[in-house]
Structures are given as structure tokens and as C-alpha cells.
TORKOL-4160 file (C-alpha; in steps of 0.2 Angstrom, whole numbers, padded with zeros to 4 digits, m for minus):
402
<pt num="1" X="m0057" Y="m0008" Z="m0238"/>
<pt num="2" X="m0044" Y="m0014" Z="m0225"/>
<pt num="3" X="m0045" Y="m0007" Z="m0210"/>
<pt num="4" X="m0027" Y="m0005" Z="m0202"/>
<pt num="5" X="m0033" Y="0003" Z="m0187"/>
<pt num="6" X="m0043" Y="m0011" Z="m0181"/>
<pt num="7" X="m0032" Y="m0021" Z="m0188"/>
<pt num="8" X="m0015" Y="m0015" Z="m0178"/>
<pt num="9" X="m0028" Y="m0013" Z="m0162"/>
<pt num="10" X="m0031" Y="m0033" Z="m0164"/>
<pt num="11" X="m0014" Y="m0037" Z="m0165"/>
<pt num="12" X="m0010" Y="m0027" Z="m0148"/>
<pt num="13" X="m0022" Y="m0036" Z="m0139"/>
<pt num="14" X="m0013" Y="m0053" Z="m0146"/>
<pt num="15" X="0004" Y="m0046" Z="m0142"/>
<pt num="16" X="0002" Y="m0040" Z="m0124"/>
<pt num="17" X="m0008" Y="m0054" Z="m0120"/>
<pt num="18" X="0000" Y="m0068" Z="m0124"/>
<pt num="19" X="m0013" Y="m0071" Z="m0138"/>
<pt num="20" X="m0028" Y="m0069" Z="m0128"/>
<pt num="21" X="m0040" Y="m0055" Z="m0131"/>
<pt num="22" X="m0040" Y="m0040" Z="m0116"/>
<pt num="23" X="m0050" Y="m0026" Z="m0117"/>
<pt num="24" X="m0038" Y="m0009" Z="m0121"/>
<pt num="25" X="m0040" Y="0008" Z="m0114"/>
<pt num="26" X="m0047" Y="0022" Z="m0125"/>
<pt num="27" X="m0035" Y="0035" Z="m0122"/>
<pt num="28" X="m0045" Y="0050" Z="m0126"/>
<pt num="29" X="m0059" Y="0043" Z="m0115"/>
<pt num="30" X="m0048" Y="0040" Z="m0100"/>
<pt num="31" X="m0040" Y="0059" Z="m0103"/>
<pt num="32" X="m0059" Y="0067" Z="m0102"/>
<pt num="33" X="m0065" Y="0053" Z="m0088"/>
<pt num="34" X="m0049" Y="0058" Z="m0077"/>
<pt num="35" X="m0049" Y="0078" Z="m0080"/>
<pt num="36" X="m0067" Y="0081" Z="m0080"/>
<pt num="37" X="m0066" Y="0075" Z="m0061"/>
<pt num="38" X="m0052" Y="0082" Z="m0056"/>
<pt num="39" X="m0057" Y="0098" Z="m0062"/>
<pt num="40" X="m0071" Y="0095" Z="m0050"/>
<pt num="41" X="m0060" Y="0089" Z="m0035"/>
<pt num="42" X="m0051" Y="0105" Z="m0037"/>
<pt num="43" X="m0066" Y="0116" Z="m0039"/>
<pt num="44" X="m0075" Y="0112" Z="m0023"/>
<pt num="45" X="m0058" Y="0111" Z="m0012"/>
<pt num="46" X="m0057" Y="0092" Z="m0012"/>
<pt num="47" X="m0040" Y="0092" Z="m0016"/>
<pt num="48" X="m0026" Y="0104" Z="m0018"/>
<pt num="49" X="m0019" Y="0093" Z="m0031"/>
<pt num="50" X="m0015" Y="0077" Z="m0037"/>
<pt num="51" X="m0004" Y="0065" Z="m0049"/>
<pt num="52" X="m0011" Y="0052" Z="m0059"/>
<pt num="53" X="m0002" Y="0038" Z="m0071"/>
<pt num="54" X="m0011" Y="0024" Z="m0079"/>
<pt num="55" X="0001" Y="0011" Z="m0091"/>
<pt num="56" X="m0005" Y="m0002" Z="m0101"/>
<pt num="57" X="0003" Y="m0016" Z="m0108"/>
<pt num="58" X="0021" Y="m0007" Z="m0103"/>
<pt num="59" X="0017" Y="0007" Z="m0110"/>
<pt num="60" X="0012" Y="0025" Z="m0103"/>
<pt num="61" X="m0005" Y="0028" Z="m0108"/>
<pt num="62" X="m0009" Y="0043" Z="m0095"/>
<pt num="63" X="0002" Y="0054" Z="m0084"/>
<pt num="64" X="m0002" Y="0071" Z="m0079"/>
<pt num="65" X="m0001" Y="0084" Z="m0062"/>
<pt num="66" X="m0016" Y="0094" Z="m0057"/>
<pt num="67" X="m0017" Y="0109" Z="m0043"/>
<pt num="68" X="m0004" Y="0117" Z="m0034"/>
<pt num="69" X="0009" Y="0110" Z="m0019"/>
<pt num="70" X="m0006" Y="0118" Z="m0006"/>
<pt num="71" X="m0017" Y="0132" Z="m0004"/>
<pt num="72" X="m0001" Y="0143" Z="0003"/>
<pt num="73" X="0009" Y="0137" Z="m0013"/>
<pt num="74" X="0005" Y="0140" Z="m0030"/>
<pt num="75" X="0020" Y="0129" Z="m0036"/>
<pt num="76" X="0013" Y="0116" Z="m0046"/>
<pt num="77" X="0014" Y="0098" Z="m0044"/>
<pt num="78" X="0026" Y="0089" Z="m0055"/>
<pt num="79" X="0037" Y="0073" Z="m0057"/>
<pt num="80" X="0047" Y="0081" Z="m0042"/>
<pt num="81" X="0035" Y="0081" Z="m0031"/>
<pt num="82" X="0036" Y="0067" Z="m0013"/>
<pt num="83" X="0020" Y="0061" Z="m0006"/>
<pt num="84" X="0017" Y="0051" Z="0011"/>
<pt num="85" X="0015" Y="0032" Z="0004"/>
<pt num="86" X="0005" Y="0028" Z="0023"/>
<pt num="87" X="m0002" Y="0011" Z="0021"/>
<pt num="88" X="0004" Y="0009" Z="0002"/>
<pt num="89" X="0020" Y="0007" Z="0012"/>
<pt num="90" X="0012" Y="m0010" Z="0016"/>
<pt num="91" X="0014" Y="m0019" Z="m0003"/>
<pt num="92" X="0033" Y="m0014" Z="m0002"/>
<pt num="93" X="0034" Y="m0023" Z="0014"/>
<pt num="94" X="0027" Y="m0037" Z="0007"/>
<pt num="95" X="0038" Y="m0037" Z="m0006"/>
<pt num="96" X="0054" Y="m0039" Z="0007"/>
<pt num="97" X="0045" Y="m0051" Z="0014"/>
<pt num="98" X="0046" Y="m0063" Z="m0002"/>
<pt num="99" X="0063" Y="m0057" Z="m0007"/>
<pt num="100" X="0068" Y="m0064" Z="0010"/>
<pt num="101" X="0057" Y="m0082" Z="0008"/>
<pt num="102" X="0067" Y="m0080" Z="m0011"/>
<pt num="103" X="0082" Y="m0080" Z="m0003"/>
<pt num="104" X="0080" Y="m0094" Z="0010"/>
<pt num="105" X="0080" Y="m0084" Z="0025"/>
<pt num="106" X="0061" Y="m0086" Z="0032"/>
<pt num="107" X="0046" Y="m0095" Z="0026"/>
<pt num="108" X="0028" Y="m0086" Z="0028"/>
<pt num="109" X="0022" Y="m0102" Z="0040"/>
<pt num="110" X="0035" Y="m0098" Z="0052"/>
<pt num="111" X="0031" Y="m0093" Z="0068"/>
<pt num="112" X="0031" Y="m0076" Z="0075"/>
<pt num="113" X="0039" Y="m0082" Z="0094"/>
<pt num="114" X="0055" Y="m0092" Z="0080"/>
<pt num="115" X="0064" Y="m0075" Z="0077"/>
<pt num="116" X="0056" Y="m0062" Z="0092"/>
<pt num="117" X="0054" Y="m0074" Z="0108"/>
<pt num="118" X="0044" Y="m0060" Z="0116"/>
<pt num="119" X="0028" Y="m0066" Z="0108"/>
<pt num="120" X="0029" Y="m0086" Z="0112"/>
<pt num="121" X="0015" Y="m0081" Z="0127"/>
<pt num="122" X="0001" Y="m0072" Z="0118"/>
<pt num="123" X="m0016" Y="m0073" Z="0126"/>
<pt num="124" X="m0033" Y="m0066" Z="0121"/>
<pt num="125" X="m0040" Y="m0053" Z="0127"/>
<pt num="126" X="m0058" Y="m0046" Z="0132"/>
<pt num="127" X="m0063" Y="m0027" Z="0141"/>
<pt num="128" X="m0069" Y="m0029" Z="0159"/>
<pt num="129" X="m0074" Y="m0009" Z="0165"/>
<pt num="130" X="m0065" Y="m0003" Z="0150"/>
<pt num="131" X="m0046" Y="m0011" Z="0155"/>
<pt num="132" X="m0040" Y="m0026" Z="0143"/>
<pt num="133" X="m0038" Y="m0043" Z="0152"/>
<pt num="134" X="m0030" Y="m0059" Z="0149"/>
<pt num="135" X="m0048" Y="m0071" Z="0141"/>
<pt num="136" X="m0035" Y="m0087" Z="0137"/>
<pt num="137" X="m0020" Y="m0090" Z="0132"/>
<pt num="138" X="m0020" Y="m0092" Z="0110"/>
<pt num="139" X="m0022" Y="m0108" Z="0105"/>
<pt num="140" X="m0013" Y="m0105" Z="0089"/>
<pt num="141" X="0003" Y="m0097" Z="0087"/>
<pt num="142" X="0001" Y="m0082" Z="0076"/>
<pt num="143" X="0013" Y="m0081" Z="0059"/>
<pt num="144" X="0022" Y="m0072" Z="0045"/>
<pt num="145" X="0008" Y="m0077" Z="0035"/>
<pt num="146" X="m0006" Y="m0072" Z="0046"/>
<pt num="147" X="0004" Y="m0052" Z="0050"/>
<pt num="148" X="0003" Y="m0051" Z="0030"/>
<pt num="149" X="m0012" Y="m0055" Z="0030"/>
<pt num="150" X="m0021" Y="m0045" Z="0043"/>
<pt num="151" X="m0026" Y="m0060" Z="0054"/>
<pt num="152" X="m0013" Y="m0061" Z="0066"/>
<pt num="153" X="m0025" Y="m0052" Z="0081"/>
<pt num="154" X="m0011" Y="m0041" Z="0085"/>
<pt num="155" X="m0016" Y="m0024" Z="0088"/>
<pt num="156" X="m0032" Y="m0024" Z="0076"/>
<pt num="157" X="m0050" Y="m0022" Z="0082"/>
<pt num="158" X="m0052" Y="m0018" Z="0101"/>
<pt num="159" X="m0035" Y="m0023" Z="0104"/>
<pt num="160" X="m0029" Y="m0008" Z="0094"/>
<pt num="161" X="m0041" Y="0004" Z="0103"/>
<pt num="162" X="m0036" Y="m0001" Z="0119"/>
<pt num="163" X="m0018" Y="m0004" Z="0117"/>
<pt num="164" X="m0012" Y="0013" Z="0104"/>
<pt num="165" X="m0015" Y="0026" Z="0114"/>
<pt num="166" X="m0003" Y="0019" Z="0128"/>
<pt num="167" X="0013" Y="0017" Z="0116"/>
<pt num="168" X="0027" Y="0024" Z="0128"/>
<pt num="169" X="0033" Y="0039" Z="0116"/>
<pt num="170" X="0049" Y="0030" Z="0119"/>
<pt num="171" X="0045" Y="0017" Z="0110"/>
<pt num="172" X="0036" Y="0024" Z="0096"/>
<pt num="173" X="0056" Y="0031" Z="0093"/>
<pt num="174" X="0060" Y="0016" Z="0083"/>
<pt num="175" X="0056" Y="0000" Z="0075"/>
<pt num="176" X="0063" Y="m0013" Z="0090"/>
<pt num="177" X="0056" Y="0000" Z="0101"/>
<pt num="178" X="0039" Y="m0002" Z="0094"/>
<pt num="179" X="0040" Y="m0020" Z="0092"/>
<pt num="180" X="0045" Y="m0024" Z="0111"/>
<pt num="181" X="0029" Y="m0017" Z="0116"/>
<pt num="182" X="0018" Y="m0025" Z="0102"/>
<pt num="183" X="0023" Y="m0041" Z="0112"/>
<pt num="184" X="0017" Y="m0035" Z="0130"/>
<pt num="185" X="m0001" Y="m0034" Z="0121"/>
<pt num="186" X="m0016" Y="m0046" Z="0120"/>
<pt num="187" X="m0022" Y="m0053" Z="0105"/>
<pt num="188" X="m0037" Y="m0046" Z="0098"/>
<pt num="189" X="m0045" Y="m0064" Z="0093"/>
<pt num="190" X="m0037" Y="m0080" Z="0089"/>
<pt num="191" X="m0025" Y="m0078" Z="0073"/>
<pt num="192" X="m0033" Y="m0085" Z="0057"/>
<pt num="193" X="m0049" Y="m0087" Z="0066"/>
<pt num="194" X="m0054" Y="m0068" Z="0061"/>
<pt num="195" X="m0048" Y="m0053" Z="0049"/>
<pt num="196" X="m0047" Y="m0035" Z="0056"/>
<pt num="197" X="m0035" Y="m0023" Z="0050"/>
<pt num="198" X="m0018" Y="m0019" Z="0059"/>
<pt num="199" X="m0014" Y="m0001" Z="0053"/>
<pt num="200" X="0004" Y="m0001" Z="0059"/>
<pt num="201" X="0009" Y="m0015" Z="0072"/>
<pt num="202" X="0007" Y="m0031" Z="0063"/>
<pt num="203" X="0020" Y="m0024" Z="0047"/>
<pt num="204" X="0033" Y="m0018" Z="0058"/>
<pt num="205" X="0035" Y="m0034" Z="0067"/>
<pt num="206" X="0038" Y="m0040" Z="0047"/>
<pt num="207" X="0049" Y="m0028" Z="0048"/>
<pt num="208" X="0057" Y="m0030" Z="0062"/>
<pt num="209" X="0060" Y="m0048" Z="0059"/>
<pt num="210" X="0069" Y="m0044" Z="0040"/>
<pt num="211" X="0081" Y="m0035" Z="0050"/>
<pt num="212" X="0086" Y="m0051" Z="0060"/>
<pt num="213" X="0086" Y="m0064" Z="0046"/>
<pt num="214" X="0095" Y="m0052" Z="0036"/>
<pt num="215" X="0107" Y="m0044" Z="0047"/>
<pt num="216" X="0105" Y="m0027" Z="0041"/>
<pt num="217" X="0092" Y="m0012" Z="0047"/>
<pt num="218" X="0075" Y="m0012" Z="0038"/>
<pt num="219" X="0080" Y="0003" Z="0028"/>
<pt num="220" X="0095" Y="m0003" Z="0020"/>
<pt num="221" X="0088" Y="m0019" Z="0015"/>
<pt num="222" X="0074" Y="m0012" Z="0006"/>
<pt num="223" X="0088" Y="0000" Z="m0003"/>
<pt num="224" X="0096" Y="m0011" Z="m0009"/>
<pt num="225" X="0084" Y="m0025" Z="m0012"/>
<pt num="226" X="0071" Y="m0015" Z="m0020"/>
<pt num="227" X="0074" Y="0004" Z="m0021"/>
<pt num="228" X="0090" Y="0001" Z="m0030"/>
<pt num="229" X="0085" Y="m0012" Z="m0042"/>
<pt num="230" X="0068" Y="m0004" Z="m0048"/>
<pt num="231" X="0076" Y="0015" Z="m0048"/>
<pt num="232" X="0066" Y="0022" Z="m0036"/>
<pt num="233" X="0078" Y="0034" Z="m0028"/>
<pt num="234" X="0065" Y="0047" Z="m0021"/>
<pt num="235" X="0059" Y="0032" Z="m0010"/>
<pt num="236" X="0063" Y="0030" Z="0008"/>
<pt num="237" X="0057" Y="0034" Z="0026"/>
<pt num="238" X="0073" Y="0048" Z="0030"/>
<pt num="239" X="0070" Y="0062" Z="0017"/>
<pt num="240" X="0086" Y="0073" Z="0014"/>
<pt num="241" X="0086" Y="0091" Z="0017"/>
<pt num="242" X="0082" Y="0091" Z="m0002"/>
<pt num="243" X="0068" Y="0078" Z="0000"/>
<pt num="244" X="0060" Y="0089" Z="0013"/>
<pt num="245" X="0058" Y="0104" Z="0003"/>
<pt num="246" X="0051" Y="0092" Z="m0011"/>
<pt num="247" X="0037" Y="0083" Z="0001"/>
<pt num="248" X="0019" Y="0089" Z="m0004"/>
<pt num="249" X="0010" Y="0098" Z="0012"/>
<pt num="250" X="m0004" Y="0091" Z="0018"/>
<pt num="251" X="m0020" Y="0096" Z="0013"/>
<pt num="252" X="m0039" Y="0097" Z="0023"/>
<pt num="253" X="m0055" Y="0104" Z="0019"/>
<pt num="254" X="m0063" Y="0115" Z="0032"/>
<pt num="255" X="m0079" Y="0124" Z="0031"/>
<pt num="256" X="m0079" Y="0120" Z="0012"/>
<pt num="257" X="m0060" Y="0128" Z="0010"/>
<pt num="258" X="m0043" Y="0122" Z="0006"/>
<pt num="259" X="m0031" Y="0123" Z="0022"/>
<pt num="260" X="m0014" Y="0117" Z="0024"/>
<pt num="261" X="m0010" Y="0105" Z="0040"/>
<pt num="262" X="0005" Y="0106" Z="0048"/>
<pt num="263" X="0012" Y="0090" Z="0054"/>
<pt num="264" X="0023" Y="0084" Z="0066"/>
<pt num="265" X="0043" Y="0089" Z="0065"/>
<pt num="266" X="0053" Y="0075" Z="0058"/>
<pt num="267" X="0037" Y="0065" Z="0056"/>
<pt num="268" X="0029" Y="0056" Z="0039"/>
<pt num="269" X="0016" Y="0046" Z="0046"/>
<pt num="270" X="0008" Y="0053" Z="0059"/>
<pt num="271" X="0018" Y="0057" Z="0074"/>
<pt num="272" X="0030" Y="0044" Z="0072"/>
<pt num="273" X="0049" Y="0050" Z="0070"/>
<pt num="274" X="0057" Y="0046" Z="0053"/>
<pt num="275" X="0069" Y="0035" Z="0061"/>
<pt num="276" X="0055" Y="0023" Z="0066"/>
<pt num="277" X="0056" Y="0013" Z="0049"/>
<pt num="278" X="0037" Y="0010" Z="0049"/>
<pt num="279" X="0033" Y="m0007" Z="0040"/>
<pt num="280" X="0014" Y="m0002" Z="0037"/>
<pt num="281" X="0018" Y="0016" Z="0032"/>
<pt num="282" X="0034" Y="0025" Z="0036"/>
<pt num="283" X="0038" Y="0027" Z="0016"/>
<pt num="284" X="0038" Y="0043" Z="0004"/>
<pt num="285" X="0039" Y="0041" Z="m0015"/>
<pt num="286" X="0037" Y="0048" Z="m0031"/>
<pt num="287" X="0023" Y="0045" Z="m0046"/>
<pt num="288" X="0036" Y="0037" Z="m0055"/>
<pt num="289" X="0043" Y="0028" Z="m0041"/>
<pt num="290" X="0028" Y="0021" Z="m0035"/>
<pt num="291" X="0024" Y="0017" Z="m0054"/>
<pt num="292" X="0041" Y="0007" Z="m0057"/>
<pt num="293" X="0038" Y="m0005" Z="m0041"/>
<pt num="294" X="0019" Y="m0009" Z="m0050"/>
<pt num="295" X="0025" Y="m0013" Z="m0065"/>
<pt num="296" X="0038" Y="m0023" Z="m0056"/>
<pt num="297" X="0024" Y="m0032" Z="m0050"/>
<pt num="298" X="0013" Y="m0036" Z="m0064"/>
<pt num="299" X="0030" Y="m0042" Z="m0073"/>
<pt num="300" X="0030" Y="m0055" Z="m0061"/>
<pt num="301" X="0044" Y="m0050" Z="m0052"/>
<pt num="302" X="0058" Y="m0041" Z="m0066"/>
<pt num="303" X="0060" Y="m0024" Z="m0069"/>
<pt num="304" X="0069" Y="m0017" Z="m0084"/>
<pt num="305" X="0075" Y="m0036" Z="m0085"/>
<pt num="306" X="0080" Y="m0040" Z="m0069"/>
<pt num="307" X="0072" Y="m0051" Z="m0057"/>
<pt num="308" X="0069" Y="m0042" Z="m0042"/>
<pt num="309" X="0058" Y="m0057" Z="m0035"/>
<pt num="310" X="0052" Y="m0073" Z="m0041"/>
<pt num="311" X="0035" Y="m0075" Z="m0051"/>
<pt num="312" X="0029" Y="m0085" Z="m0037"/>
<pt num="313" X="0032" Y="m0075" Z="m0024"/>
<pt num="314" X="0021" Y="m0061" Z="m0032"/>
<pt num="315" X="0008" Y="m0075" Z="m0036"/>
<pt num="316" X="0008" Y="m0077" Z="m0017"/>
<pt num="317" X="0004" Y="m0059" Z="m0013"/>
<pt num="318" X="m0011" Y="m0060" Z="m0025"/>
<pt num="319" X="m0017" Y="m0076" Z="m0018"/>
<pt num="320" X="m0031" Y="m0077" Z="m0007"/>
<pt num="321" X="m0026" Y="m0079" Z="0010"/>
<pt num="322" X="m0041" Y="m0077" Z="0022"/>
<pt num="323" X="m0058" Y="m0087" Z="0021"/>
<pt num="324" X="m0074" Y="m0079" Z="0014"/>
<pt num="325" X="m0080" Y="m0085" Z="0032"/>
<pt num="326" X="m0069" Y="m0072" Z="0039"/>
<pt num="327" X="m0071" Y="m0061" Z="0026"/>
<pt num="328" X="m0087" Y="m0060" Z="0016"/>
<pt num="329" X="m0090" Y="m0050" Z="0002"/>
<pt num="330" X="m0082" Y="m0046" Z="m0015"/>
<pt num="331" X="m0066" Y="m0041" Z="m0010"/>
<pt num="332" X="m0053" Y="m0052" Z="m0001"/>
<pt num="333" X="m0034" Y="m0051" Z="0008"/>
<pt num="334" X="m0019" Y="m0055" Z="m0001"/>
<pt num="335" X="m0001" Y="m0056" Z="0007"/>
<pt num="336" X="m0002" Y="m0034" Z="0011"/>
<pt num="337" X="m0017" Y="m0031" Z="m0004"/>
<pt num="338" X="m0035" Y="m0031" Z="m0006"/>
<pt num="339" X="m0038" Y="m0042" Z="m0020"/>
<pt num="340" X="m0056" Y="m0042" Z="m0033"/>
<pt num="341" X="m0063" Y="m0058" Z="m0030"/>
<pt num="342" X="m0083" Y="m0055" Z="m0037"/>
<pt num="343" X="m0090" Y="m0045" Z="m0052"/>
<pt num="344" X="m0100" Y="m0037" Z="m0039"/>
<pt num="345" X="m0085" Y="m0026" Z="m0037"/>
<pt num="346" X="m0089" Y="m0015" Z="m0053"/>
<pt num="347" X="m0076" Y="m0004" Z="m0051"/>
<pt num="348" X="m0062" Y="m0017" Z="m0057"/>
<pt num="349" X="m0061" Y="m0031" Z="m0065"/>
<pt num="350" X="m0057" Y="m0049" Z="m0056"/>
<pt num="351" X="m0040" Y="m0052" Z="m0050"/>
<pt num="352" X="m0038" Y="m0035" Z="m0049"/>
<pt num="353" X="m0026" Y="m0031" Z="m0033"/>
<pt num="354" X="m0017" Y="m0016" Z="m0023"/>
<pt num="355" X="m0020" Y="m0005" Z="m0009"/>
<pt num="356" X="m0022" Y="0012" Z="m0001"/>
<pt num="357" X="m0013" Y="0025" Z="0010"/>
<pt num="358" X="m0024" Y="0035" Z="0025"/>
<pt num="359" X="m0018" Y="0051" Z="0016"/>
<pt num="360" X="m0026" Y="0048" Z="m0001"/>
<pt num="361" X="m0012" Y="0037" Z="m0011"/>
<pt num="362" X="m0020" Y="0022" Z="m0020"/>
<pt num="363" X="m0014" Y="0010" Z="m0035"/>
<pt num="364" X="m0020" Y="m0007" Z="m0041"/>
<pt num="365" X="m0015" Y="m0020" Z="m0054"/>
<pt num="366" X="m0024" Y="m0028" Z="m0064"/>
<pt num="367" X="m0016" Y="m0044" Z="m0075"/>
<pt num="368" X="m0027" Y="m0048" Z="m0087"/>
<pt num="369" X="m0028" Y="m0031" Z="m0095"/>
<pt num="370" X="m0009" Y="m0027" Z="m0090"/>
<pt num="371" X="m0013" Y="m0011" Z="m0082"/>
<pt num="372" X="m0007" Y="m0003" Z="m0068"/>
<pt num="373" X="m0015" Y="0014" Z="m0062"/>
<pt num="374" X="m0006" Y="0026" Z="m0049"/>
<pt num="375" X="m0015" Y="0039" Z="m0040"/>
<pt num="376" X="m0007" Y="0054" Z="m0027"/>
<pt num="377" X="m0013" Y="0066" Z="m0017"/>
<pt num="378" X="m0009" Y="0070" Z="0002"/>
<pt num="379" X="m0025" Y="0075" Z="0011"/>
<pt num="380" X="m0032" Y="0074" Z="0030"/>
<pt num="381" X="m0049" Y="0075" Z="0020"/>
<pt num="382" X="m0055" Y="0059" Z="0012"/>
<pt num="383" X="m0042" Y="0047" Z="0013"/>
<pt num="384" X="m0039" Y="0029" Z="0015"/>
<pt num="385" X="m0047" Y="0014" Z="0004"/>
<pt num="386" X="m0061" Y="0021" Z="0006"/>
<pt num="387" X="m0058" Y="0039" Z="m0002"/>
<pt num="388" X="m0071" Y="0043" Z="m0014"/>
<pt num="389" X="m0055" Y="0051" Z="m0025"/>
<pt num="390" X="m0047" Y="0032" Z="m0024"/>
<pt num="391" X="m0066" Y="0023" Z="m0030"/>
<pt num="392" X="m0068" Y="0036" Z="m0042"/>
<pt num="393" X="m0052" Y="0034" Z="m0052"/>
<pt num="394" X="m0053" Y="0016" Z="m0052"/>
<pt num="395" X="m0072" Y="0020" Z="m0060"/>
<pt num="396" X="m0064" Y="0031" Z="m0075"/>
<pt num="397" X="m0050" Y="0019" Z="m0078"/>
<pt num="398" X="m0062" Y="0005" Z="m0080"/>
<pt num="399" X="m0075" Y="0014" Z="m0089"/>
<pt num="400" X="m0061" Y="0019" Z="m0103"/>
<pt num="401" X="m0062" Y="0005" Z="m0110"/>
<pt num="402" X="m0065" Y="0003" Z="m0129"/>
């Protein structure tokens, strides 16, 4: 008897692939994978809540919102619901960054000192008595490339310890602000010669430097850029008055309970004013939102049939950028993501790429089963990309296949 199940299932695969064969998601599986730890999550005080959206070829497979707002708010999540990006703000800045190389106005090799003269002296530097020193002056001029790429030396490994704490509060006010003492500060280690990650510094100076070659202020260009274009219009750093109300409290876990944290007035990330555009991780979003600039992605670049950047660009930010030398393992650096580079990595499959936020938020791609996978929650407990939540999801998404 003909089987028209199977049948249909094989032409999908045929379809959505471009006639090669990819594995597809079990739905059912993935509802009872995704719920059955959630539940869990929520049970023990993990979470307060969470939103979670897996697509598959184009298509939503999975979307659903557990838990309430907070432990002080029994108002569920919904589609309405803000989170704090943090460091998923980091892919979005890498995105301007190609629509700028798109448009002619930099090129990832140029160097740092060609649009902010301020860094054309750096120098490396090593702790004598606990105070940071000049070692040498840098034998290599650090680079667009090398910012995006989390190799630049700037403010990463004992350069960031020594350096953060001292950022005049003045200067932590804005973006040029921020930027201007970023190039008072030594170098970690040489750039390319070593991989460490620059939480905030090295992707504000990207930032910073759109907002020369463009002529416009980092906000606006990523509005109308990218906001705009792939509808993502409860995404930005300045929340309205509306926004506020809508942005998820944060959660922590305290002697096994569910608290709320206050944060900072005026403040997503951390103690830095909205007003600071943050390139690492100024941003709020949506599920949706954040969902639409993924699938962006994995379309190489158009969205609902509009080319928001070319098909190489986005080949570039899943490229390998750093050498296995400087970063051993299964896992490399892209242009702003962490890319799947060995089957060791049995979470994802290779070639799988993406990123976290310190507050929980995690997504990833993965091209050659046209997924995209979206996970939100906002919590001081259990965050960044090393979230049990973040490995766990990845785990039931995987392991929903048929």
C-alpha cells in the first residue's frame, strides 16, 4: 500500500533542501522534549519563565510561553513580552557591520587607528604589583576583523579585569564616551595572536565606528538597516514608556527560591544608561523579533523577500575566523558567533552557529537542517553560553529528530 505519509515527508526533505536529504523534526517529540524540562525549570525555581520558538524549513514548528513575568507577577509571558538580548546583541552588530562592508563604507581588514586615531599607539601590557604597565608597543595593528572576532586584545582577559572597574561613570554615559577610554587601554596580547572574549568593549568600538562611516548615530542606523527591514519593531536599546512596562523583571534563585532583582534605573545591561548604545549588548527584543533576524540569516541575507545583506556577507559571519591554535576544541569564532566545527559537540550538528546573552537568551542556526531555534528567559541565575537552560534546549531540539 502507498504510503503518503512517508512519501510527502521525503519530498519535504527534497524541497527544503535543495534536493539533498536533512534530517526533520518530530514535532510531538520536540513538544514533550522542550515541556518536560521546562516544567522542571520551573518546578525547582530555575526559571520564572521562558519563551521558546524552533522553525524549520521556514516554517514554525514550536512556539510557546511558560511561567509567569516574575515571582511578584503572575501575568504570563506572551508574544508581548521584552527580554534583555546582552550579548545576543553581538550577532546584530555584526550584521551592521557587513551591511556597512555591503555598502562600500569599511572593509573587515581595515584598521582600527583609519577611523578612531586614538588607537594608532597601542601597546601590550603585563601587572607589575597589581597596576597594568606598558610590555611593548603591538606589533600588529588590531582590526575590524580581529573586534568581531574576539582577538583584538582589547579589554579581554587581564586587560579587562584591570581596566573595567576604572571606566569613569562619565564615560560609561555613551558610546563615544566609552570608546575614548577603550583607547587609553593596553592590549591584552597581540591582536590575532590569541582569542579571549571582550564582553562589551571590542563591539562598541564596531559600533562606534558605523556611526562615523555612516554619518548617523548607532541606533538609527541599525533602525533603519535592520529593524525596519526585518519588522522587528519591539527591538532597540531606548524602550518607550510602553516598552518599559512590557520588559520581563529579572529573575535569581536564592536559597532554592524565585526572587526578582531590581536593576539599575534607565539601565538594560547592567549599569550602563540606555543611551549608551551598547554594540555587545545594549539591545531588548521580542521572541518574534529576535526570530525574524534568524531566519534573516539563514536565508542568506533576505527577509520576506528583501535583501537585507548579501549572501556573502552572512557566509563571512559563519566562517572561521580564529586558528584552532588559538582556539582548540570543537567549537570556533565566527564574525560575533560561535560556530560547530567537530562532532564532538553532540549538542548540534556541524556548522551550526549563534550565541548567548549573560541573562539567559540563546539561538543558533543550523543550515543544513534549515532550523533556527530561539530561546528567552532573563535571569541572574544561570546565564550566559554556558547556561545549563541554553545546552539543554539545544539537546532536545537535536534529539527531535525523526
Amino acid at each position: 500500500m502507498y504510503d503518503f505519509k512517508s512519501a510527502t515527508k521525503v519530498l519535504l526533505k527534497i524541497i527544503i533542501h535543495g534536493g539533498a536529504v536533512m534530517k526533520i523534526i518530530d514535532i510531538e517529540k520536540l513538544s514533550e522534549n522542550i515541556e518536560k524540562r521546562v516544567a522542571t525549570d520551573i518546578a525547582k525555581n530555575n526559571i520564572a519563565g521562558c519563551s521558546i520558538l524552533v522553525n524549520q524549513g521556514g516554517k514554525c514548528l514550536y512556539k510557546k510561553h511558560f511561567g509567569t513575568l516574575s515571582a511578584e507577577d503572575s501575568s504570563h509571558i506572551s508574544d508581548n513580552t521584552i527580554f534583555r538580548l546582552a550579548s545576543m546583541t553581538k550577532p546584530i552588530t555584526a550584521v551592521a557591520t557587513m551591511i556597512a562592508v555591503d555598502k562600500g563604507l569599511l572593509d573587515l581588514d581595515d584598521k582600527i587607528e583609519k577611523y578612531l586615531p586614538k588607537f594608532k599607539d597601542m601597546f601590550i601590557i603585563k601587572l607589575e604589583n597589581g597596576v597594568a604597565v606598558k610590555d611593548r608597543d603591538a606589533a600588529i595593528k588590531p582590526t575590524i576583523r580581529h573586534l568581531l572576532s574576539h582577538s583584538s586584545g582589547i579589554h579581554s582577559g587581564i586587560a579587562l579585569e584591570y581596566y573595567d572597574p576604572k571606566i569613569p561613570a562619565e564615560a560609561r554615559k555613551t558610546l563615544a564616551g566609552a570608546v575614548d577610554f577603550y583607547a587609553e587601554c593596553g592590549l591584552e596580547a597581540e591582536p590575532s595572536q590569541t582569542f579571549n572574549y571582550s564582553p562589551v568593549a571590542g563591539f562598541d568600538i564596531v559600533a562606534r565606528i558605523i556611526e562615523i562611516v555612516s554619518g548617523m548615530p548607532y541606533d538609527e542606523f541599525l533602525k533603519k538597516n535592520i529593524f525596519e527591514p526585518c519588522k522587528m519593531y519591539d527591538t532597540g536599546f531606548v524602550p518607550s514608556e510602553e516598552q518599559w512596562q512590557r520588559l520581563v523583571p529579572m529573575h535569581n534563585k536564592i536559597d532554592g527560591k524565585s526572587i526578582v532583582v531590581n536593576t539599575p534605573e534607565g539601565c538594560i545591561f547592567e549599569n550602563y544608561p540606555v543611551q549608551h548604545f551598547l554594540g555587545g549588548a545594549g539591545l531588548f527584543s521580542t521572541l518574534n523579533d529576535y526570530s525574524n533576524f534568524a531566519e534573516m540569516l539563514l536565508n542568506e541575507g533576505i527577509f520576506e523577500g528583501k535583501r537585507i545583506l548579501s549572501a556573502e556577507s552572512v557566509n563571512a559571519m559563519h566562517t572561521v575566523q580564529v586558528s584552532e591554535e588559538i582556539m582548540p576544541g570543537s567549537q570556533q569564532w565566527g564574525l560575533s558567533v560561535r560556530i560547530i566545527t567537530k562532532p564532538e559537540y553532540i549538542n548540534l550538528p556541524v556548522g551550526s552557529y549563534g550565541w548567548s546573552g549573560a541573562y539567559g537568551t540563546h539561538f543558533w542556526i543550523d543550515p543544513a537542517n534549515k532550523i533556527t531555534a530561539i530561546y528567552m528567559k532573563n535571569s541572574g541565575y544561570d546565564g550566559g553560553a554556558g547556561a545549563v537552560t541554553a545546552a539543554n534546549f539545544e539537546w532536545d531540539v537535536t534529539n527531535s529528530f525523526e
